[in-house]
KEMAR-31587 format. One record per residue (C-alpha): residue number from 0; residue in one letter; x, y, z. Coordinates in steps of 0.02 Angstrom, whole numbers, plus 50000, padded with zeros to 5 digits. Example, Ala and Ser with C-alpha at 12.3 -4.5 7.8 and 13.67 -1.06 7.14 Angstrom:
<sites>
+-----+---+-------+-------+-------+
!   k ! r !  east ! north !    up !
+-----+---+-------+-------+-------+
!   0 ! A ! 50615 ! 49775 ! 50390 !
!   1 ! S ! 50684 ! 49947 ! 50357 !
+-----+---+-------+-------+-------+
</sites>
This chain:
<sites>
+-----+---+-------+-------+-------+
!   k ! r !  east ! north !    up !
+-----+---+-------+-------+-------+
!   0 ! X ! 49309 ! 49702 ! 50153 !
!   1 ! X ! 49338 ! 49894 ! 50171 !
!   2 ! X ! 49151 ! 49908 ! 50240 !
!   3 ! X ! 49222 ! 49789 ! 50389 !
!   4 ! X ! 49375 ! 49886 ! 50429 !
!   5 ! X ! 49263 ! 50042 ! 50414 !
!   6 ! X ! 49136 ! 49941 ! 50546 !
!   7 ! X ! 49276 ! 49891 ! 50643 !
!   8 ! X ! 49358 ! 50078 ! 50652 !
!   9 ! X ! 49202 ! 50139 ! 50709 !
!  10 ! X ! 49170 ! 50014 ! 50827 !
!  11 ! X ! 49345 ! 50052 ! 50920 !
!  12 ! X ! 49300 ! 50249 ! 50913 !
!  13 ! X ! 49144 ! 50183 ! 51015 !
!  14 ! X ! 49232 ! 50086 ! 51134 !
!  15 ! X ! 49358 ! 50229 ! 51168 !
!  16 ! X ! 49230 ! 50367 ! 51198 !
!  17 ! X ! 49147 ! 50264 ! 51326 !
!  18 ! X ! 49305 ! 50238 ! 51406 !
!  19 ! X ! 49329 ! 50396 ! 51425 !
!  20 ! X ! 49164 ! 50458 ! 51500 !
!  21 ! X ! 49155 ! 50498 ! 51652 !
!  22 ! X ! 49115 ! 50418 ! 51824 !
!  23 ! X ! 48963 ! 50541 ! 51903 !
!  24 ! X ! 48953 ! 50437 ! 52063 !
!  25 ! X ! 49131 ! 50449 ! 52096 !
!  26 ! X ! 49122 ! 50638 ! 52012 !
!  27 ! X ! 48992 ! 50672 ! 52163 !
!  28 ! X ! 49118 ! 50627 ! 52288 !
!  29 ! X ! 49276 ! 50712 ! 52236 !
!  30 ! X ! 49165 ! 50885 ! 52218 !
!  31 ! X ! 49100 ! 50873 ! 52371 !
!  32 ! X ! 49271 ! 50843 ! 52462 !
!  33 ! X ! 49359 ! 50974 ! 52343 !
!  34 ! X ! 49244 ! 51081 ! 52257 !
!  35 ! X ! 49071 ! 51142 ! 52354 !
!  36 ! X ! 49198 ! 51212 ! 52494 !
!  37 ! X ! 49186 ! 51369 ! 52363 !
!  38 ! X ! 49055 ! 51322 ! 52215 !
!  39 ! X ! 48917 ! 51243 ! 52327 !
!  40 ! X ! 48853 ! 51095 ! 52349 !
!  41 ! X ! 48717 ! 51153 ! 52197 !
!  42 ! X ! 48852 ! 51196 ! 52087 !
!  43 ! X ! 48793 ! 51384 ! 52089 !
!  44 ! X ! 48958 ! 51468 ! 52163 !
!  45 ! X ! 48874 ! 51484 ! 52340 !
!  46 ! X ! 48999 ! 51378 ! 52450 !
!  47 ! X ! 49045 ! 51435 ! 52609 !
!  48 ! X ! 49192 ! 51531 ! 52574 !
!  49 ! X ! 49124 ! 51575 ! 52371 !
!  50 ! X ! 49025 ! 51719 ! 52445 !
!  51 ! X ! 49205 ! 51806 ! 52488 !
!  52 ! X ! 49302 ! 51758 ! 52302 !
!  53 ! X ! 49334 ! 51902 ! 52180 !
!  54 ! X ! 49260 ! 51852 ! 52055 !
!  55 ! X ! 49146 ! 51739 ! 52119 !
!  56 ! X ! 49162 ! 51546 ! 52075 !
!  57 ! X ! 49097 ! 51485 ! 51918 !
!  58 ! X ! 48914 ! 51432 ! 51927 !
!  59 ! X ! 48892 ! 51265 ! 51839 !
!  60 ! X ! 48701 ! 51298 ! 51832 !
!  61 ! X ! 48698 ! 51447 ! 51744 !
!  62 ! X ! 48674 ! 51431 ! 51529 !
!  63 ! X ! 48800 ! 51566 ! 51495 !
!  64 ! X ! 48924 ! 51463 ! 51600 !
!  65 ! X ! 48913 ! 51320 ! 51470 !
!  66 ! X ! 48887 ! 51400 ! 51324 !
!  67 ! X ! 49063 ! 51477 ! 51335 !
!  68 ! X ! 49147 ! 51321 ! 51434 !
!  69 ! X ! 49163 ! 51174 ! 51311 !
!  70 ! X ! 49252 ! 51010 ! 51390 !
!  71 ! X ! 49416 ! 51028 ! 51375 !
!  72 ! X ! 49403 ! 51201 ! 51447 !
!  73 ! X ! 49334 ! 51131 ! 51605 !
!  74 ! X ! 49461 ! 51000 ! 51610 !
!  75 ! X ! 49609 ! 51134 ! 51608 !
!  76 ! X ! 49553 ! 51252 ! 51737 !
!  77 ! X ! 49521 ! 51095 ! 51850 !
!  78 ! X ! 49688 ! 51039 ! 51789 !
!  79 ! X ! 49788 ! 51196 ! 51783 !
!  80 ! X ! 49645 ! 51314 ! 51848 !
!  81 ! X ! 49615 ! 51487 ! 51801 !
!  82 ! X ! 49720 ! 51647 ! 51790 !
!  83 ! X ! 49650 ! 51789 ! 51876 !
!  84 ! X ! 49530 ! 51704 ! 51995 !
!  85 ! X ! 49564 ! 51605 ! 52142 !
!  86 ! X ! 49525 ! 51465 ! 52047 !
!  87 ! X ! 49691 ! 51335 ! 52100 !
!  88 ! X ! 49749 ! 51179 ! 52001 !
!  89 ! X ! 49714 ! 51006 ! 52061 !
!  90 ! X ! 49813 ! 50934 ! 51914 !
!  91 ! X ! 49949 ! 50871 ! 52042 !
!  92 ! X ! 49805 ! 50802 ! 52160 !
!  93 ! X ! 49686 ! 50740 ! 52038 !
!  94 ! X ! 49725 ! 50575 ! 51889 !
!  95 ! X ! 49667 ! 50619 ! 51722 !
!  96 ! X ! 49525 ! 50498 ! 51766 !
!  97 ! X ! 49465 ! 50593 ! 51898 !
!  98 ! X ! 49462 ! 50753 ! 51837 !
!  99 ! X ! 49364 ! 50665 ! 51681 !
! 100 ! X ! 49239 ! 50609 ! 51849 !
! 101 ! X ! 49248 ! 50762 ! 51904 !
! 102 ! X ! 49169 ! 50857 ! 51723 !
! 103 ! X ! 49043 ! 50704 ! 51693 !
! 104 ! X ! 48977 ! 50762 ! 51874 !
! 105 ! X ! 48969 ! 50969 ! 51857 !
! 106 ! X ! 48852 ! 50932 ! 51677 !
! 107 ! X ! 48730 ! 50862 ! 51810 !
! 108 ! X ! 48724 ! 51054 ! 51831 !
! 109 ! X ! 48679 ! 51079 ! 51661 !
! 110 ! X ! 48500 ! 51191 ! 51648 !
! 111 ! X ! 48379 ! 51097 ! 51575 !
+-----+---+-------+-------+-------+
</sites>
């Protein structure tokens, strides 16, 4: 009996952490309408008006970047974004779901 409820615990954990991954199709689209305007459309920092930022907008493709970025991280300078940068929050703009879109679409950017 406790091996089921065990099974059945980890089951649900299963179900909820697919739930909660990201769309990177509907990611794609929100970045390109709110993001690449200053990241680029490669994710490097390279948008049109990135070149002019101090400092410079994060580049998703770079290691270092995610090496010292874990999720949550992400989420709350998309949410709340970042002190000291011209980084500005879309947490009044953007659901929770999107901005979980919105991460599952920059670790396309992930090096290789």
């Amino acid at each position: 009996m406790r091996q089921r409820i065990l099974m059945a615990i980890g089951g649900l954990l299963c179900v909820v952490a697919v739930a909660q991954a990201g769309d990177v199709d509907k990611g794609k689209a929100l970045y390109t309408g709110r993001c690449a305007f200053c990241h680029g459309a490669t994710g490097k920092g390279e948008g049109p008006v990135g070149a002019a930022l101090k400092p410079p907008p994060s580049n998703f493709t770079s290691t270092d970047y995610w090496k010292t970025s874990n999720d949550e991280q992400v989420k709350n300078a998309i949410k709340n974004g970042k002190p000291g940068t011209p980084m500005v929050p879309f947490g009044t703009s953007l659901s929770s779901d999107d901005i979980e879109n919105l991460l599952a679409y920059l670790k396309t950017f992930t090096p290789k």
